[in-house]
N, C-alpha and C positions, 0 to 999 in steps of 0.2 A: 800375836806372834804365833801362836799356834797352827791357824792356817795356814802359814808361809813356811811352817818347819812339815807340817803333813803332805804341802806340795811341791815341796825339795824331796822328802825321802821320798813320795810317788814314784819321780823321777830319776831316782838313785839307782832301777835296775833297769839292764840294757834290754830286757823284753816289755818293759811299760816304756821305754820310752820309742821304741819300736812301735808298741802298738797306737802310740800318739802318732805317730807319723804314718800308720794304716789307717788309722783314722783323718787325717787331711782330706785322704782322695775319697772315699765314702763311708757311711756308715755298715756295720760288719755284724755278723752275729759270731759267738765263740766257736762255731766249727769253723767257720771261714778263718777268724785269728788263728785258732790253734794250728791248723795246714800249714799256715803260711810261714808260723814258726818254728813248727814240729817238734810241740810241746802237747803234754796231756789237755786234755780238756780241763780237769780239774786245777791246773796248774794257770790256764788263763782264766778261768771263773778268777780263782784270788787275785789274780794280776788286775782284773778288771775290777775287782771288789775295791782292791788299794789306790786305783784311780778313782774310782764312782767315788768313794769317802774322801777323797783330796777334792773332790767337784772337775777336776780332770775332763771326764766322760760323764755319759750319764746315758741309760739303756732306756726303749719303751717298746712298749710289745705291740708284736705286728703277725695278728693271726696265732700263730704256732711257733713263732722266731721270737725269738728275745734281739732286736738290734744294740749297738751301743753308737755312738757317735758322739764327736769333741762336746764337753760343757756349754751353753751360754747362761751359766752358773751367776752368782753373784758374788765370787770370790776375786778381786783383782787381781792375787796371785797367780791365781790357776789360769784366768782370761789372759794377762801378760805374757805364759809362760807358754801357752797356747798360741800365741800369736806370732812372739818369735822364734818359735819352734820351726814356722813354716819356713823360714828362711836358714836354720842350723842341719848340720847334717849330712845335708844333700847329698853332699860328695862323696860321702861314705862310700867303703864299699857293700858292707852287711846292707846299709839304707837301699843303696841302688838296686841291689839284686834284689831284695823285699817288691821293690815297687817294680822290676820288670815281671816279677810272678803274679803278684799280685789280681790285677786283673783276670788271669787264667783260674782263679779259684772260684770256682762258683758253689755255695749251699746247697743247691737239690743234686748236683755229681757226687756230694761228698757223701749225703746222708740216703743217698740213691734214689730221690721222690722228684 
């Protein structure tokens, strides 16, 4: 039961659950999240800490970026919650405009390299 109460609360704040549905269309490093929510850096570091420990996401290093992108974890809850996620939401408005910026964010603009 504990897995399944760690990836309900994951999903309890509307910037983790934001950043699950930033994470559908590709995987991200945390300046590219933080932009696109316009939240501190350190504020998505724990966002993303409380999903990586749900198995949510899960990050691997690429050169000098930390990416993160969705789990294929071995938690069923989290795979489930992930899976109909990609169909909840959509219509939102916060979700939509997330994903019409989205794309326009690019890492080496943000951090000027």
């Amino acid at each position: 039961m504990k897995t399944f109460i760690r990836a309900m609360k994951a999903l309890s704040d509307p910037n983790r659950v934001k950043m699950v549905k930033m994470l559908q269309i590709k995987p991200l490093c945390v300046c590219e999240i933080k932009e696109a929510l316009g939240i501190a850096q350190s504020t998505a570091s724990k966002h993303l800490k409380i999903l990586e420990d749900a198995e949510l996401v899960e990050s691997y290093k690429d050169g000098l970026w930390v990416n993160y992108s969705l789990s294929k974890g071995d938690s069923p809850y989290a795979s489930d919650m992930i899976e109909n996620m990609k169909n909840w939401l959509n219509d939102e408005t916060d979700i939509k405009e997330l994903m019409e910026i989205l794309p326009g964010i690019d890492r080496h603009s943000i951090v000027g390299k």
